[in-house]
N, C-alpha and C positions, 0 to 999 in steps of 0.2 A: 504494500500500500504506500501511496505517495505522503506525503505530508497536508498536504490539501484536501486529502479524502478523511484524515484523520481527526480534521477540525470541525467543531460543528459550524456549522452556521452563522456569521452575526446575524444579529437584527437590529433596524435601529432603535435608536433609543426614543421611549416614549412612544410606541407605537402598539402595544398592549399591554394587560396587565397580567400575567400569567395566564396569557392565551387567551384571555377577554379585552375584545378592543374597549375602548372609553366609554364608543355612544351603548353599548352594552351595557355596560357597567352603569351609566348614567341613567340609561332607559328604567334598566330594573330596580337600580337606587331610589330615582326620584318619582317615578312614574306606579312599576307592576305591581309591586310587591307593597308600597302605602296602599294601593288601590285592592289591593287582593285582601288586606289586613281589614280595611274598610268593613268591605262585604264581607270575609267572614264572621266580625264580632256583631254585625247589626243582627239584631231580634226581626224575627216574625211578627209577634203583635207588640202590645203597648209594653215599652220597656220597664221592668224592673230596679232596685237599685243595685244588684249586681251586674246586670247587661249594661250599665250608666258605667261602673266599675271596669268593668272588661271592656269599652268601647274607649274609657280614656287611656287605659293600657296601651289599647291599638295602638293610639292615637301614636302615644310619646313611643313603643316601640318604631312607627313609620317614620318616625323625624328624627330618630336616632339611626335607623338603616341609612337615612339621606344625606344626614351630616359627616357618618362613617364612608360613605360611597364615595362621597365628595373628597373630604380631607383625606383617605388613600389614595382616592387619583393621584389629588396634587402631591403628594409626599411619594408617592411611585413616580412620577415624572422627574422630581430634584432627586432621585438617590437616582433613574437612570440615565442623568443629565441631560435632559432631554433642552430643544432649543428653549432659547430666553421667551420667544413669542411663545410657546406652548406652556411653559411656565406661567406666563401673564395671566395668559386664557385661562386655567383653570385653578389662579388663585382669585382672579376676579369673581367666576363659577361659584368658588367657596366663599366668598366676601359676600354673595348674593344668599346663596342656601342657607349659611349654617346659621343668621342673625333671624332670617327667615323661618328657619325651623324652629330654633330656640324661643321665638315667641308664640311658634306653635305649642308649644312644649308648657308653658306655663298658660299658654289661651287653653289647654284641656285640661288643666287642675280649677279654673277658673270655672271651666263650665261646670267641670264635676262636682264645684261644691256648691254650685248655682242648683243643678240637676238631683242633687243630696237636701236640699232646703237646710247647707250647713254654715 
């Protein structure tokens, strides 16, 4: 064998994440999986105070999937040094999500003690 046959491959940098590309990763961070979290916790009929419970659960689990999706991209792109532009993009990304989430995160303890009459 050559010396060329016995290298793997590059790739460039910043161009997946262990074999999931970004908009992937983005897709299902911000989008599938809050969405999926959603519909699973909603009730059938008129909710209870444990469905109120398990729906804020959802909630702060889905914004925390979103903030994690997010702040690995950008911290997968600096450790693969990926360009300065690609950098930018997805700390601006996370400058947008994670203040974003985080007021999600306290708007569902908000409601939950609204929805608790606590």
């Amino acid at each position: 064998m050559t010396d060329v046959a016995t290298k793997p491959r590059p790739t460039r940098p910043g161009t997946s994440l262990r074999g999931y590309s970004a908009p992937l990763v983005l897709l299902l961070g911000l989008l599938v999986v809050p969405v999926a979290l959603a519909l699973l916790t909603t009730p059938e009929g008129a909710p209870a105070d444990e469905d109120y419970v398990r729906m804020a659960f959802a909630s702060v689990a889905a914004c925390t999937i979103a903030i994690v999706s997010v702040v690995g991209l950008l911290v997968d792109r600096i450790v693969r040094r990926a360009t300065p532009s690609t950098i930018a993009l997805f700390a601006v990304i996370a400058l947008v999500v994670v203040p974003w989430q985080l007021s999600g995160i306290s708007g569902a303890s908000d409601l939950l003690l609204t929805r608790l009459s606590l």
